[in-house]
VODRENKOL-686216 format. One record per residue: residue in one letter; x, y, z of N, C-alpha, C, O in turn. Coordinates in Angstrom, 3 decimals, padded with zeros to 6 digits. Atoms other than C-alpha are relative to their C-alpha. Example, Ala and Ser with C-alpha at 12.3 -4.5 7.8 and 13.67 -1.06 7.14 Angstrom:
<pts>
+---------+----------+----------+----------+----------+----------+----------+----------+----------+----------+----------+----------+----------+
: residuo :     n_px :     n_py :     n_pz :    ca_px :    ca_py :    ca_pz :     c_px :     c_py :     c_pz :     o_px :     o_py :     o_pz :
+---------+----------+----------+----------+----------+----------+----------+----------+----------+----------+----------+----------+----------+
:       A :  000.890 : -001.190 :  000.000 :  012.300 : -004.500 :  007.800 :  000.900 :  001.200 :  000.000 :  001.936 :  001.181 :  000.665 :
:       S : -000.820 : -001.190 : -000.060 :  013.670 : -001.060 :  007.140 : -000.770 :  001.090 :  000.730 : -000.261 :  002.198 :  000.899 :
+---------+----------+----------+----------+----------+----------+----------+----------+----------+----------+----------+----------+----------+
</pts>
This chain:
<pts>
+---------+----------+----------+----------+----------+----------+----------+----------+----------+----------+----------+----------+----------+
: residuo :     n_px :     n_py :     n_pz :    ca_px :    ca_py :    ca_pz :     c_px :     c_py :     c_pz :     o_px :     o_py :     o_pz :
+---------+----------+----------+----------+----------+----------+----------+----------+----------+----------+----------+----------+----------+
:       X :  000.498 : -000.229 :  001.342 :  123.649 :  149.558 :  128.457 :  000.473 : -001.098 : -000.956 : -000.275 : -001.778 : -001.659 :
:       X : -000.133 :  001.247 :  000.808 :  125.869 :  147.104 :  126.764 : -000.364 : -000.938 :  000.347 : -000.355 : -001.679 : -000.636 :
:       X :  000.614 :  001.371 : -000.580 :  124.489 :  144.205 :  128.644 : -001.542 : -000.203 : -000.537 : -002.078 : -001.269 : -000.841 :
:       X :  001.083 :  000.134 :  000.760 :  121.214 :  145.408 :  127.310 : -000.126 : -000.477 : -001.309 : -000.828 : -001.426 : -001.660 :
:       X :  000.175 :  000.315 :  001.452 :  121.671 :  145.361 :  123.797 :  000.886 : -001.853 : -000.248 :  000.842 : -002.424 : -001.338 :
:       X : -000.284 :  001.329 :  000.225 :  123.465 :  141.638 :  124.423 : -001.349 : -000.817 :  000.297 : -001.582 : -001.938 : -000.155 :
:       X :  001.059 :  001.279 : -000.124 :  120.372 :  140.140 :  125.515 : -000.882 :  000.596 : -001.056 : -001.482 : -000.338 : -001.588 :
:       X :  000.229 : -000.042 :  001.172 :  118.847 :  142.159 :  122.638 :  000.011 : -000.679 : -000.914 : -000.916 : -001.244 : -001.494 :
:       X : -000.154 :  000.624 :  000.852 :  120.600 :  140.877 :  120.594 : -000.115 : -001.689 : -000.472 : -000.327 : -002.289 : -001.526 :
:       X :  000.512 :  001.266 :  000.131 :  120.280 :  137.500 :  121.622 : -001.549 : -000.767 :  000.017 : -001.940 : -001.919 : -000.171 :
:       X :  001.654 :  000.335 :  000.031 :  116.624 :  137.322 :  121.843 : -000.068 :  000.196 : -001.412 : -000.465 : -000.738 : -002.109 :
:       X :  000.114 : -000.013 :  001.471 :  116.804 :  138.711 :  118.399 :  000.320 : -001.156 : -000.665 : -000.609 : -001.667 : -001.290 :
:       X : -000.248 :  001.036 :  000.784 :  118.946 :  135.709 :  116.902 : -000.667 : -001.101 :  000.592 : -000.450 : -002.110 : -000.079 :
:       X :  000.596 :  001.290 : -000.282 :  116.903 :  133.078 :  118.835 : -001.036 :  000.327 : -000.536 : -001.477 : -000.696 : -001.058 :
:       X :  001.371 : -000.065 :  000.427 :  113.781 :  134.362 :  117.671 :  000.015 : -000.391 : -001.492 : -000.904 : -001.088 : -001.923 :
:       X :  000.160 :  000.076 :  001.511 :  114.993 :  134.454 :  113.564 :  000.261 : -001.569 : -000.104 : -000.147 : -002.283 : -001.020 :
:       X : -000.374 :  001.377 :  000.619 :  116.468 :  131.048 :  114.068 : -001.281 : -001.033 :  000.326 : -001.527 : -002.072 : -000.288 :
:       X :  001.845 :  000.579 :  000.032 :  112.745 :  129.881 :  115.260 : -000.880 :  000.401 : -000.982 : -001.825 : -000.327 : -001.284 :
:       X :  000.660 :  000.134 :  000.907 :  111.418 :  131.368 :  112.754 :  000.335 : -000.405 : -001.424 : -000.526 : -000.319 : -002.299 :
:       X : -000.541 :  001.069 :  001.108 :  113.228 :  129.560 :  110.025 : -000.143 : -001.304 :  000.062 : -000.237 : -002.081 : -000.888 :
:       X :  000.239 :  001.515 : -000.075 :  112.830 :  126.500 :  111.310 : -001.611 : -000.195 : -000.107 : -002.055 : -000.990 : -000.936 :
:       X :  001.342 :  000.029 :  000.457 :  109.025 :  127.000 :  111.579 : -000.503 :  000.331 : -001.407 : -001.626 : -000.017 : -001.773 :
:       X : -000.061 : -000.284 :  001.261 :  109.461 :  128.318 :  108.100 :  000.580 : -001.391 : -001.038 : -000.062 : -001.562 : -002.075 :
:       X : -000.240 :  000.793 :  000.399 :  111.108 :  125.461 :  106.859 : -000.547 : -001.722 :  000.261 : -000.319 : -002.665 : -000.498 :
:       X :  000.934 :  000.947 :  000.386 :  108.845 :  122.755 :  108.058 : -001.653 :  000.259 : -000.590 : -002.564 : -000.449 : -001.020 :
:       X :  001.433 : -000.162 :  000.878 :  105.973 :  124.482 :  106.831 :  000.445 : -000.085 : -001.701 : -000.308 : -000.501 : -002.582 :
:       X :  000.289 :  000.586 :  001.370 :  107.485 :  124.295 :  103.559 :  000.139 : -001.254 : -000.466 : -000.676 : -001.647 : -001.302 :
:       X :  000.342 :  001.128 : -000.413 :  108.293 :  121.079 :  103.937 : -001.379 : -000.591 : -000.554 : -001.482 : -001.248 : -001.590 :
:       X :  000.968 :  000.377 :  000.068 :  104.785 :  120.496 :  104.280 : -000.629 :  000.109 : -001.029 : -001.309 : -000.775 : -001.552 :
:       X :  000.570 : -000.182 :  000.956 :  103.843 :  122.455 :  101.708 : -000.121 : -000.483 : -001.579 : -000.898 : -000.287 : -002.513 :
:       X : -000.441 :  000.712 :  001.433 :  105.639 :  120.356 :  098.988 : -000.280 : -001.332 :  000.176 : -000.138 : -001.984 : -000.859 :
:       X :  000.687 :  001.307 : -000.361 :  104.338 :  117.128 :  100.440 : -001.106 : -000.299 : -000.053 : -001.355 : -001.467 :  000.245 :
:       X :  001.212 : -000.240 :  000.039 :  100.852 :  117.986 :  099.945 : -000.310 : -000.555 : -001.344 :  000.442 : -000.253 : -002.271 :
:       X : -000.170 :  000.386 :  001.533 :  099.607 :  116.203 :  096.837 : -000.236 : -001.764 :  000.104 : -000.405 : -002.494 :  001.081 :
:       X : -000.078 :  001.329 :  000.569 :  099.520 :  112.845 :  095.001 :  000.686 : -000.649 : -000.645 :  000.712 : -000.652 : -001.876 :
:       X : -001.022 :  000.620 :  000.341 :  102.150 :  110.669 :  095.033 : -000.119 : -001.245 : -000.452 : -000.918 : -002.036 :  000.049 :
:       X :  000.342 :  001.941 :  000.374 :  102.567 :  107.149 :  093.097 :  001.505 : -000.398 :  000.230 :  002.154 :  000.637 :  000.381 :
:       X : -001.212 :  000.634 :  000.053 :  106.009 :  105.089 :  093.349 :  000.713 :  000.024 : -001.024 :  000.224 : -000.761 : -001.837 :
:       X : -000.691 :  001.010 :  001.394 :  108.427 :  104.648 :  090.486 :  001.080 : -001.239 :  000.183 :  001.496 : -002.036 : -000.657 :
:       X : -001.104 :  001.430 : -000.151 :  110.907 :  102.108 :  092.201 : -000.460 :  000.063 :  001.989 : -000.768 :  000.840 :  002.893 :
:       X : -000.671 :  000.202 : -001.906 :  111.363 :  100.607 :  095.805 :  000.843 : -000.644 : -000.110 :  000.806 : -001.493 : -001.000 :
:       X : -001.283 :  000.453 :  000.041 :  114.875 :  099.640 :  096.688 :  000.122 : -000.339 :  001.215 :  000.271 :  000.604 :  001.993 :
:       X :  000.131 :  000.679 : -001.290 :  114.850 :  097.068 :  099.854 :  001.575 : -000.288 : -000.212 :  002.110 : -000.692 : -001.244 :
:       X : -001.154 :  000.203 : -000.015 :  118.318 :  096.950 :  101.158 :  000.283 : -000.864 :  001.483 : -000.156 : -000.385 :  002.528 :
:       X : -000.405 :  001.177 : -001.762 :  119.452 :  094.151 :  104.407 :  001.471 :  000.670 :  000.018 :  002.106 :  001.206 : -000.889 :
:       X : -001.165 :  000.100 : -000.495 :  122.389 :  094.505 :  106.231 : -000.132 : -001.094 :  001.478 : -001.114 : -001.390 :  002.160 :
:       X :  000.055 :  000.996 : -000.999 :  123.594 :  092.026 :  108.804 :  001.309 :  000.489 :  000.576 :  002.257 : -000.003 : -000.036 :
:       X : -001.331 : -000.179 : -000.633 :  126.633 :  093.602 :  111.114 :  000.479 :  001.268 : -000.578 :  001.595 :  001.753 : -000.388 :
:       X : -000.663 : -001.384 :  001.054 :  127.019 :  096.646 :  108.903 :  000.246 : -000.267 : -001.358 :  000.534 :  000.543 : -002.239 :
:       X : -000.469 :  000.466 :  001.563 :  127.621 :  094.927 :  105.916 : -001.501 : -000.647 : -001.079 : -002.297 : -001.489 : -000.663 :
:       X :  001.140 :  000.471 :  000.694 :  124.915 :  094.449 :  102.776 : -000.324 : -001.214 : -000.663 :  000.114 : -001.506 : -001.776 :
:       X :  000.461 :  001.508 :  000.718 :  123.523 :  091.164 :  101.930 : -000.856 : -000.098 : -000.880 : -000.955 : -001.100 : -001.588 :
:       X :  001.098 :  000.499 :  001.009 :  120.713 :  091.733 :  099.936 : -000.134 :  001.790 : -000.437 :  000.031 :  002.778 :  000.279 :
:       X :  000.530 : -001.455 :  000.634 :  119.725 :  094.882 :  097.566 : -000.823 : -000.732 : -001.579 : -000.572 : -001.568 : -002.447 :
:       X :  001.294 :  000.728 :  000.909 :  116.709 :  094.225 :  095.395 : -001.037 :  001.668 : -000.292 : -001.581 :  002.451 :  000.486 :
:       X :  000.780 : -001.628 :  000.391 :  115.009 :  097.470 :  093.365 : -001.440 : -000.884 : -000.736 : -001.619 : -001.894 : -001.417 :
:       X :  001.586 :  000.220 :  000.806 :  111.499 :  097.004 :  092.188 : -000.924 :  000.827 : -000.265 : -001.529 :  001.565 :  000.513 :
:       X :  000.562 : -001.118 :  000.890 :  109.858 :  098.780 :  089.500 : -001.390 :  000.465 :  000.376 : -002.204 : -000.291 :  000.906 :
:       X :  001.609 : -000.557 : -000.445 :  106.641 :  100.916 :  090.065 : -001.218 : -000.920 : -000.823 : -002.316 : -001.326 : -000.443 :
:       X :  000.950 :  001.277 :  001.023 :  105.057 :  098.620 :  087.177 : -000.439 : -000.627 :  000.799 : -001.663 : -000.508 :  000.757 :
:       X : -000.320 :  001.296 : -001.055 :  105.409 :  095.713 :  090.184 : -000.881 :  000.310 :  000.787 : -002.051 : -000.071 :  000.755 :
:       X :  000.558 : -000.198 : -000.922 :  104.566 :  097.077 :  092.807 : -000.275 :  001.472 :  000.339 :  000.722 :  002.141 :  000.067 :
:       X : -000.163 : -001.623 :  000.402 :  103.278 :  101.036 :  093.329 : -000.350 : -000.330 :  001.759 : -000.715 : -001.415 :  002.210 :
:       X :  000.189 : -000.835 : -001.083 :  102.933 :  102.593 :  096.817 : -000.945 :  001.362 : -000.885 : -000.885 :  001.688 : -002.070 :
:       X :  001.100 : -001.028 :  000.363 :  100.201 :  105.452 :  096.498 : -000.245 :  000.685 :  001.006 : -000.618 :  000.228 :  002.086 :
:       X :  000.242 : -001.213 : -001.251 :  099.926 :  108.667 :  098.459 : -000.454 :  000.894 :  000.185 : -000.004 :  001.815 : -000.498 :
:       X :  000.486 : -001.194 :  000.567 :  097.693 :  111.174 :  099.193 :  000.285 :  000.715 :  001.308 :  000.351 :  000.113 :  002.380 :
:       X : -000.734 : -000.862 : -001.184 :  098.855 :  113.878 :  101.572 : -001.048 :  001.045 :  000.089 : -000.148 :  001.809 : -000.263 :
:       X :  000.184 : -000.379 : -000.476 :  096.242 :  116.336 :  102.310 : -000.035 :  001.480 :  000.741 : -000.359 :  001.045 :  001.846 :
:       X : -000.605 : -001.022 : -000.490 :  096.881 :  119.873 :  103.689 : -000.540 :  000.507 :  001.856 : -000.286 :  001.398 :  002.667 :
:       X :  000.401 : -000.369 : -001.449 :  095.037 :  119.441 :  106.885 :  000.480 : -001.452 :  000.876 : -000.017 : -001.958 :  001.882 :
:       X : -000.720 :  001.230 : -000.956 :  097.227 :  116.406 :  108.008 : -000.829 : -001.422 : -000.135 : -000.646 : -002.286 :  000.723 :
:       X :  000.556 :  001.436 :  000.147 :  095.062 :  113.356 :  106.796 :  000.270 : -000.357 : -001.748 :  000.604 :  000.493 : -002.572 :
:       X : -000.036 :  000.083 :  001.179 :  095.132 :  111.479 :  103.583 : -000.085 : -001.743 : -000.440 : -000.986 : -002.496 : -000.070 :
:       X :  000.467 :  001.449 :  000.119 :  095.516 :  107.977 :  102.329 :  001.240 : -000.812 : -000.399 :  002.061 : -000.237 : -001.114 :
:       X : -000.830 :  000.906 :  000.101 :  097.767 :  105.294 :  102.115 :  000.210 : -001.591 : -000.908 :  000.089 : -002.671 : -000.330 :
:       X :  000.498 :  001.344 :  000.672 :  097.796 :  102.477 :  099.105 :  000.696 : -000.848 : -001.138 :  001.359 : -000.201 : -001.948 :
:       X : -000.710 :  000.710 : -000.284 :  099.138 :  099.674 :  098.108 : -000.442 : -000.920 : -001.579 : -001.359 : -001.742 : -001.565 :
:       X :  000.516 :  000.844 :  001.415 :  098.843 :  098.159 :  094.057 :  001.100 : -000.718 : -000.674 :  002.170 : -000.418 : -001.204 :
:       X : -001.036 :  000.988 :  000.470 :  100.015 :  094.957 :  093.236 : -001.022 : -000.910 : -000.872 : -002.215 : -001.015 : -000.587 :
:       X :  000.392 :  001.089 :  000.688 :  099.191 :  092.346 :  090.634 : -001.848 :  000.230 : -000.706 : -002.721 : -000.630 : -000.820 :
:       X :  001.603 : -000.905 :  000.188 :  095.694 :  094.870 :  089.408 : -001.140 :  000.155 :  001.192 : -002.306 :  000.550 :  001.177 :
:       X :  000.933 : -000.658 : -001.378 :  094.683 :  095.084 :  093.232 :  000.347 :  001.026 :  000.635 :  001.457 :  001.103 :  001.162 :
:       X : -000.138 : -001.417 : -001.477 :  094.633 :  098.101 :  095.378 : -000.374 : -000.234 :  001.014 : -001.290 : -001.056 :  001.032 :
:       X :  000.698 : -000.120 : -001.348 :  093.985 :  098.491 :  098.973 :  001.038 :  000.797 :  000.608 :  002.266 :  000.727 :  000.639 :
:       X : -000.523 : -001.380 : -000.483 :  094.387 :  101.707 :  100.693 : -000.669 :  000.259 :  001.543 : -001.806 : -000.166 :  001.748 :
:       X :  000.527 : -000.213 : -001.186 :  093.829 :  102.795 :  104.357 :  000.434 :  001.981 :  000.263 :  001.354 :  002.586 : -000.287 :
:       X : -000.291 : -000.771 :  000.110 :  093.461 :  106.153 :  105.573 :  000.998 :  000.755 :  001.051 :  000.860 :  000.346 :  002.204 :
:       X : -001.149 : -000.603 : -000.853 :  096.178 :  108.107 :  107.374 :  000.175 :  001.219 :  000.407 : -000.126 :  002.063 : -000.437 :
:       X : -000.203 : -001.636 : -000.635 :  096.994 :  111.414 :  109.566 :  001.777 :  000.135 : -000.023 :  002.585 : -000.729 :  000.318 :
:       X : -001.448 : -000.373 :  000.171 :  100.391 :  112.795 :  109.042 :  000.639 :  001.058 :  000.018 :  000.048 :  001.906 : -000.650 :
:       X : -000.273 : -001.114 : -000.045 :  102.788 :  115.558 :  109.811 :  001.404 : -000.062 : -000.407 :  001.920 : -001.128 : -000.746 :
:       X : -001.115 : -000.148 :  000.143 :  105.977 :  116.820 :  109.286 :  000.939 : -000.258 :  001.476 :  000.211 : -000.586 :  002.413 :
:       X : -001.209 :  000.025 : -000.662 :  109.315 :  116.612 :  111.707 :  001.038 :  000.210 :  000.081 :  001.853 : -000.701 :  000.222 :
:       X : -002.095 : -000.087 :  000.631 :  112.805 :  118.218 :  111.098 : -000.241 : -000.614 : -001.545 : -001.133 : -000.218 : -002.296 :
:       X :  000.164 :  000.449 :  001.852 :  113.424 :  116.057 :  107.365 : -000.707 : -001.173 :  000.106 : -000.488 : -001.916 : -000.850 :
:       X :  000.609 :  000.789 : -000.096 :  111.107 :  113.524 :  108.624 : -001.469 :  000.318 : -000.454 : -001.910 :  001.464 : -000.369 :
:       X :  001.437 :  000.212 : -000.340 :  107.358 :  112.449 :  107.964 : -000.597 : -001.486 :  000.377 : -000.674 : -002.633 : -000.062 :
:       X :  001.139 :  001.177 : -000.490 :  105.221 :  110.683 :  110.049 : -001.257 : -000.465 : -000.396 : -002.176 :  000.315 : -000.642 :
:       X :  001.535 :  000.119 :  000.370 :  102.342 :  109.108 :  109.219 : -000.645 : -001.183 :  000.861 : -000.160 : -002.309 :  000.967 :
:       X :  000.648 :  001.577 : -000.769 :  099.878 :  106.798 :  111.440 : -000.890 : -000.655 : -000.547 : -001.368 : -000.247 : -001.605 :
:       X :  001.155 :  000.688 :  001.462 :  097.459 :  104.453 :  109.935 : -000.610 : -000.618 :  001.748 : -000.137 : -000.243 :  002.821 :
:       X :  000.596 :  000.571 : -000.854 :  094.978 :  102.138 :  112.325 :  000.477 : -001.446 : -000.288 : -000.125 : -002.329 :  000.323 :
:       X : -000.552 :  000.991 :  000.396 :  096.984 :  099.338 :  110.814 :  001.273 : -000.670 :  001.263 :  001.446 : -001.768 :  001.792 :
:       X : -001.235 :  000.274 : -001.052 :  100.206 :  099.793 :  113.210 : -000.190 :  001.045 :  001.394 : -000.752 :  002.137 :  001.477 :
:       X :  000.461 : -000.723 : -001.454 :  100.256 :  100.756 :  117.076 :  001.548 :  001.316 : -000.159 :  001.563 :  002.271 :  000.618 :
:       X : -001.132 : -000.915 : -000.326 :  103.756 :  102.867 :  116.483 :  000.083 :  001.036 : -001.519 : -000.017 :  000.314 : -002.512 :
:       X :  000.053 : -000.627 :  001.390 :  103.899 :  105.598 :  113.323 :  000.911 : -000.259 : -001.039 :  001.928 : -000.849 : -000.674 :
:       X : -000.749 :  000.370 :  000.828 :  105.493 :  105.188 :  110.510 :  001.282 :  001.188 : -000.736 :  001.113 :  001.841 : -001.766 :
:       X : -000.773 : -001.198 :  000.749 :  108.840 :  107.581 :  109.944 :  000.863 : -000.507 : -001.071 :  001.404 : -001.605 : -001.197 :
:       X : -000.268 :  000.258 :  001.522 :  109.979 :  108.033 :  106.486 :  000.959 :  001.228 :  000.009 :  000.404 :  002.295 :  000.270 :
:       X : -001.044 : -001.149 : -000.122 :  113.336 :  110.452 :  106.377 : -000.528 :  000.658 : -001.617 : -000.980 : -000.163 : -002.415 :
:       X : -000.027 : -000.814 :  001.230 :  112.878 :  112.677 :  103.317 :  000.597 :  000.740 : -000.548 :  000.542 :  001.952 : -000.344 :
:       X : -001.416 :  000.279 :  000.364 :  115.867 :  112.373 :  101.273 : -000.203 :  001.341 : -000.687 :  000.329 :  002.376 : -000.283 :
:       X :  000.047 : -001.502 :  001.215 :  114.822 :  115.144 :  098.314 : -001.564 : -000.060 : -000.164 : -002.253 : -001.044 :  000.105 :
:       X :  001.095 : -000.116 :  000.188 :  111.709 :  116.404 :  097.481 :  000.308 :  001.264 : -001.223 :  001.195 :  002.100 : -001.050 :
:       X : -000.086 : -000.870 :  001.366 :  111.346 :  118.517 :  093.834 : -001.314 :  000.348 : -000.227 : -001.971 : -000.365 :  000.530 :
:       X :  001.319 : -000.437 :  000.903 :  107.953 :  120.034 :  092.052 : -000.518 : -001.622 : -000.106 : -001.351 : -002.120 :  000.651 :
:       X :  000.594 :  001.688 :  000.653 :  107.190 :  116.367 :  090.727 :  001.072 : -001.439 :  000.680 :  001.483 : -002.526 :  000.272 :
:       X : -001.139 :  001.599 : -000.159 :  109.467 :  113.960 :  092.505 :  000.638 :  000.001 :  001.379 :  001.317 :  000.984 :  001.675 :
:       X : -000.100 :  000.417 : -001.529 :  110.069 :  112.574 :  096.277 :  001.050 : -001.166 : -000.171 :  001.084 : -001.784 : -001.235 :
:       X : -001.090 :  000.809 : -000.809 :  112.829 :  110.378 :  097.664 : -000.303 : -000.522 :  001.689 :  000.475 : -000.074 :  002.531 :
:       X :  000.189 :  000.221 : -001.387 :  111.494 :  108.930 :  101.092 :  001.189 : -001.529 :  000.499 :  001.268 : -002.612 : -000.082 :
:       X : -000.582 :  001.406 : -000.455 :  113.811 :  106.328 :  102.922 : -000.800 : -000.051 :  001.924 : -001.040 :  000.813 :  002.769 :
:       X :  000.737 :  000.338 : -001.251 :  112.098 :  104.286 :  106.017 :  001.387 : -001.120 :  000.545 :  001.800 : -001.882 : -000.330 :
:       X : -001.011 :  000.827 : -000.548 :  115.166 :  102.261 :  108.488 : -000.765 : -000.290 :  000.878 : -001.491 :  000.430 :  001.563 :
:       X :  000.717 :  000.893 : -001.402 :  113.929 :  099.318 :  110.758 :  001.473 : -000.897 :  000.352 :  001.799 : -001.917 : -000.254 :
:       X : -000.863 :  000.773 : -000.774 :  117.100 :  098.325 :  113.070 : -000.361 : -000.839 :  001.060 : -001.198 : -000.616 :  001.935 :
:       X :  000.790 :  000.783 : -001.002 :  116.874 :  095.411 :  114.927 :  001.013 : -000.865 :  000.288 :  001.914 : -000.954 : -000.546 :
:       X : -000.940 :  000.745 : -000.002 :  118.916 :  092.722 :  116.843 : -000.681 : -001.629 : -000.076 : -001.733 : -001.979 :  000.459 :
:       X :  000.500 :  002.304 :  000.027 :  118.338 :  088.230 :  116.204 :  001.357 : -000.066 :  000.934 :  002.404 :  000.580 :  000.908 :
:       X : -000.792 :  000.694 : -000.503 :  120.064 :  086.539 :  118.372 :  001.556 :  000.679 :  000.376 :  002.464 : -000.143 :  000.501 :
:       X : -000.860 : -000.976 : -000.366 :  122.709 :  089.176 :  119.237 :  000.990 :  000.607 : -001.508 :  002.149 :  001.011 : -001.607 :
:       X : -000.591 : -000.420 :  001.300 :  123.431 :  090.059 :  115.650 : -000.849 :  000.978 : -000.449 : -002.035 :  000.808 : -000.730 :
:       X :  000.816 : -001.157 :  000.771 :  122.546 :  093.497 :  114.347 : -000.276 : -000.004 : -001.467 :  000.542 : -000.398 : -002.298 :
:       X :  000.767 :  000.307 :  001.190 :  120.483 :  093.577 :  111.450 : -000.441 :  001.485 : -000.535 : -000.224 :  002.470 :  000.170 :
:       X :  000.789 : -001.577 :  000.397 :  118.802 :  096.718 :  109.602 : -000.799 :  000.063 : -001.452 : -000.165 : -000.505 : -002.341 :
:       X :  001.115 :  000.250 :  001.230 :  116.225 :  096.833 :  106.697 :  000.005 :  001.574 : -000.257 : -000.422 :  002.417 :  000.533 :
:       X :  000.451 : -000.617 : -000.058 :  116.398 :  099.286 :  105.116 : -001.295 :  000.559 : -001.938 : -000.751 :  000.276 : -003.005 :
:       X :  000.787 : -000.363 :  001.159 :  113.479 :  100.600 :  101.975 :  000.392 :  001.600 : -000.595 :  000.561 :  002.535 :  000.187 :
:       X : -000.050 : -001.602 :  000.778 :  114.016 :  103.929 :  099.342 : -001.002 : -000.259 : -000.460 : -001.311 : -001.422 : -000.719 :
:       X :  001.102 : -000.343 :  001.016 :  111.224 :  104.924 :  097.668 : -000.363 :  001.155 : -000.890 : -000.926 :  002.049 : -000.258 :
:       X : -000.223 : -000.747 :  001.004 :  111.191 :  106.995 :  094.896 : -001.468 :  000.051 : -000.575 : -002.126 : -000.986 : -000.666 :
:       X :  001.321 : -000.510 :  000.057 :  107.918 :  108.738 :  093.892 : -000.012 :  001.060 : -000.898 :  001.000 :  001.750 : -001.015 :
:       X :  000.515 : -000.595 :  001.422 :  106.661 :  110.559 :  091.097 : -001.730 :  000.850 :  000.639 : -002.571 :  000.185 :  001.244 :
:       X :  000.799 : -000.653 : -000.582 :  103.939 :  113.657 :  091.982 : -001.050 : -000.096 : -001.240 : -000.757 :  000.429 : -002.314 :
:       X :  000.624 : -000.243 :  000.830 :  100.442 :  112.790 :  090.180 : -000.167 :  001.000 : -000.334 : -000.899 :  001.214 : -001.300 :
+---------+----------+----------+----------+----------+----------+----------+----------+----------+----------+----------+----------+----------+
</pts>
């Protein structure tokens, strides 16, 4: 009898902790849905662990533009100097990640998702890489404002 109610019970807590997590990337999703513009990007280098370059640039400059969709497609775009050009994109959630693919790149594009508020996103994207046996890492913040 007690052996019963242990696997009870453990089917019980595996099941609530699946459904929180399916609960929590659907909301996730649900606050990502929408139209996003940029207010800064903040490109940061490192070379060995250590930062060489940090450079913020205002949404004025340069905007990133995002439209997210609720059935996983949307658009992707890009306004600099009074030009736009936008491509369109399929995208989902992941744990605090979002992916998004475009027909632009053969591998997707993950974007960790630092905070997300009613009106206001935080995405950071990291590209590690080695030159010549020296580790390197790029990394971009982007800070976003919900049309």
């Amino acid at each position: 009898m007690k052996k019963n109610l242990f696997y009870l019970l453990g089917a019980a807590i595996a099941m609530m902790l699946i459904a929180t997590s399916c609960n929590k990337k659907q909301a996730l999703e649900d606050q990502v849905v929408g139209k996003w513009e940029s207010t800064s990007i903040t490109l940061k280098e490192y070379v060995d662990g250590e930062l060489m370059l940090e450079t913020t640039i205002p949404g004025n400059t340069i905007a990133y533009k995002f439209t997210f969709n609720a059935n996983g497609t949307g658009q992707i775009g890009v306004a600099m100097d009074g030009e736009e050009d936008s491509e369109s994109i399929t995208w989902y959630v992941d744990e605090e990640e979002l992916i998004l693919s475009t027909g632009a790149y053969d591998e997707p594009i993950v974007l960790d998702v630092l905070s997300i508020g009613r009106s206001d996103m935080e995405l950071r994207q990291v590209n590690d890489y080695s030159d010549q046996g020296i580790d390197q890492s790029e990394e971009m913040l982007i800070k976003l404002k919900r049309l």
